[in-house]
N, C-alpha and C positions, 0 to 999 in steps of 0.2 A: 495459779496451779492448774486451774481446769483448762484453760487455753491450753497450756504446756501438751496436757494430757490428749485437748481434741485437734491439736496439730500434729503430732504423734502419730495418732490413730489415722488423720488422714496422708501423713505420708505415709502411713505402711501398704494402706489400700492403695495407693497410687504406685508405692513402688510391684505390688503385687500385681496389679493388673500391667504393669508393663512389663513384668516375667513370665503372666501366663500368654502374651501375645508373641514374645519373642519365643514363648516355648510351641505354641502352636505354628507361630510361621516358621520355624524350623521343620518340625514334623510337615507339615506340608509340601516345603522344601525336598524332606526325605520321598515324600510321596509322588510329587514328581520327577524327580531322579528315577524311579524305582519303576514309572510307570515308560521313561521314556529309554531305560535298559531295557525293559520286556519288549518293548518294541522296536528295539532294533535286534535283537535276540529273535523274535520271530520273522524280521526279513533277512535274517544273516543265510545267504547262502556259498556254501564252503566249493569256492569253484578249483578243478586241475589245472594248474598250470603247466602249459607246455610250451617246448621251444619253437621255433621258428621251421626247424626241418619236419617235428611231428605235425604242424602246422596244415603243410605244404603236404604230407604224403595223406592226411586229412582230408583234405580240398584234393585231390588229383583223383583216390576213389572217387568221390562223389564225383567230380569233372568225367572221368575216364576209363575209371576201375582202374585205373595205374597204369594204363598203354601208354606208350610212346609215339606210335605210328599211326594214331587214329586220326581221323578230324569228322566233319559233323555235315549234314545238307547245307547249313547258313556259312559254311567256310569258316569255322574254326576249329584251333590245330591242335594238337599231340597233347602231352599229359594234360598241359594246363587250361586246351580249349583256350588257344591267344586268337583275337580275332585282329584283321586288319589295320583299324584305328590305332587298338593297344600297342600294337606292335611300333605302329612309323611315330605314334607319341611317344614309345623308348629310347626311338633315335637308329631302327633300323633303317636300311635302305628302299624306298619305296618299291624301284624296282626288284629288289631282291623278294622285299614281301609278296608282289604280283607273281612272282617265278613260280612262289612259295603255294602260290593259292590253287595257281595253274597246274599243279603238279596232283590236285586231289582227282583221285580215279574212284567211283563204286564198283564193288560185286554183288550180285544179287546171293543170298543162301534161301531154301526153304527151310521153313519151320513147321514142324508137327507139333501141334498144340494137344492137350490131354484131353480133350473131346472130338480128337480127330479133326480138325480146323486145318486145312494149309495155308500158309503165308509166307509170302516173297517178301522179304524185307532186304534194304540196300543197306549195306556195309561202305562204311568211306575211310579210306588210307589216303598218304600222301608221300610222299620221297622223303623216305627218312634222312637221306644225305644230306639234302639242303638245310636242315635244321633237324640235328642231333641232338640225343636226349642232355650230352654237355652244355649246347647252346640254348635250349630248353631251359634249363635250372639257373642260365645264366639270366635268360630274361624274363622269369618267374621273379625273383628276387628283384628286380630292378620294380616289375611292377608292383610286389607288393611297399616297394620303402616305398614309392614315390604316392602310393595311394595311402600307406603312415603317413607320411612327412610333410605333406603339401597338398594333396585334392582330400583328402578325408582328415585330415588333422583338427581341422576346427570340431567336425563332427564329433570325433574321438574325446575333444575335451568336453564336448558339451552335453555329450548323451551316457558315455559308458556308466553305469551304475545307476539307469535309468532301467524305469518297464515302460514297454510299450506291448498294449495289448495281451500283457501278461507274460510278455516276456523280459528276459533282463537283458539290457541291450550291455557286449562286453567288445573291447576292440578286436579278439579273436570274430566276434559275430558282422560285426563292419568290416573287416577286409576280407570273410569269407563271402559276405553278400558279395564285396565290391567286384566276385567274378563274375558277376549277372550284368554289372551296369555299373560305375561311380556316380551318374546321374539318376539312376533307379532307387540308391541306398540314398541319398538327397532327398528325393522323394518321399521315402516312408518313414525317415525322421522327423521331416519339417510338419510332414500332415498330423504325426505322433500316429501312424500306421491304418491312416484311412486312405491313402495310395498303398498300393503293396503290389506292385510289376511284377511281374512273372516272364522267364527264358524262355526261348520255344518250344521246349520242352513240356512247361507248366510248372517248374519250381520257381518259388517267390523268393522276394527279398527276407520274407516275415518268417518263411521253410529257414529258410540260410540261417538267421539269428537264430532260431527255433534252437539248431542243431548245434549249436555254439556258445550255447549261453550258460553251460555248465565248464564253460574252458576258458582260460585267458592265456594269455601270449607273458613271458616271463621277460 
């Protein structure tokens, strides 16, 4: 009888300790669940989605202020600032592109600065005929798929929902850089943004993502 009674006794200790461990590693369980929601709750950021045209009138400010007849000292053109390369890598005509380049004229305007400063600065147009604001929009859209679909694609898979340098890298933020450079955005993904190219202007690849990391492309 006493056997009965201290076999008993040790199975209940046994079955006890195997319910307080399965109750704690559950609670535990809960406690990392619990701890790996708060943190992605604190990196949730709720980005605008826009389309493909708010995209594009996005990038043409920043390129242009939204002119169509402008172009730049380095020889690129109208809203989108297309330069040479981008253009005969579309599949225009080389010689048409040369036509195209040849046709930029400057005007000089003064400027009166608010401490009384004057400055000549040169203005650059080019012949709107040869490439109208239609044929503009036609080959804005060719460059942005081709820089989606095939040079920047790998990219897109492997970074968007990435930070670099404190930014969130989004594919609105990679095909706006991609106006700077598709080799320049190469650049400051692969170093994780210790390259960061800059236009001649002085806007970077790291500016470009900066300003695009609360928007995504829908």
């Amino acid at each position: 009888m006493k056997k009965i009674i201290i076999k008993f006794i040790l199975i209940s200790i046994s079955l006890l300790s195997i319910s307080t461990i399965i109750k704690n590693s559950s609670r535990q369980d809960r406690i990392y669940n619990f701890i790996d929601t708060v943190a992605v709750c604190d990196e949730k950021i709720e980005l605008n989605i826009i389309n493909k045209d708010q995209f594009l009138k996005m990038n043409a400010h920043i390129e242009s202020r939204g002119r169509w007849n402008v172009a730049n000292r380095y020889g690129y053109i109208g809203r989108y600032q297309l330069g040479k390369k981008a253009l005969i890598d579309l599949g225009y005509d080389s010689s048409w592109v040369s036509e195209l380049r040849n046709s930029i004229y400057n005007t000089q305007d003064t400027i009166i600065k608010k401490n009384g400063d004057i400055k000549i600065r040169n203005f650059y147009y080019f012949d709107l005929d040869l490439f109208p604001p239609h044929k503009q929009k036609e080959a804005i859209k060719k460059y942005i798929n081709k820089n989606e679909h095939v040079y920047l694609k790998d990219h897109i898979d492997e970074y968007v929902g990435k930070k670099i340098g404190g930014i969130l890298i989004t594919k609105a933020g990679i095909l706006s850089a991609s106006f700077i450079g598709i080799g320049y955005v190469d650049s400051f993904l692969k170093s994780n943004g210790k390259i960061n190219p800059k236009d001649g202007n002085g806007h970077s690849i790291k500016d470009r993502m900066a300003k695009f990391q609360k928007y995504e492309l829908e």
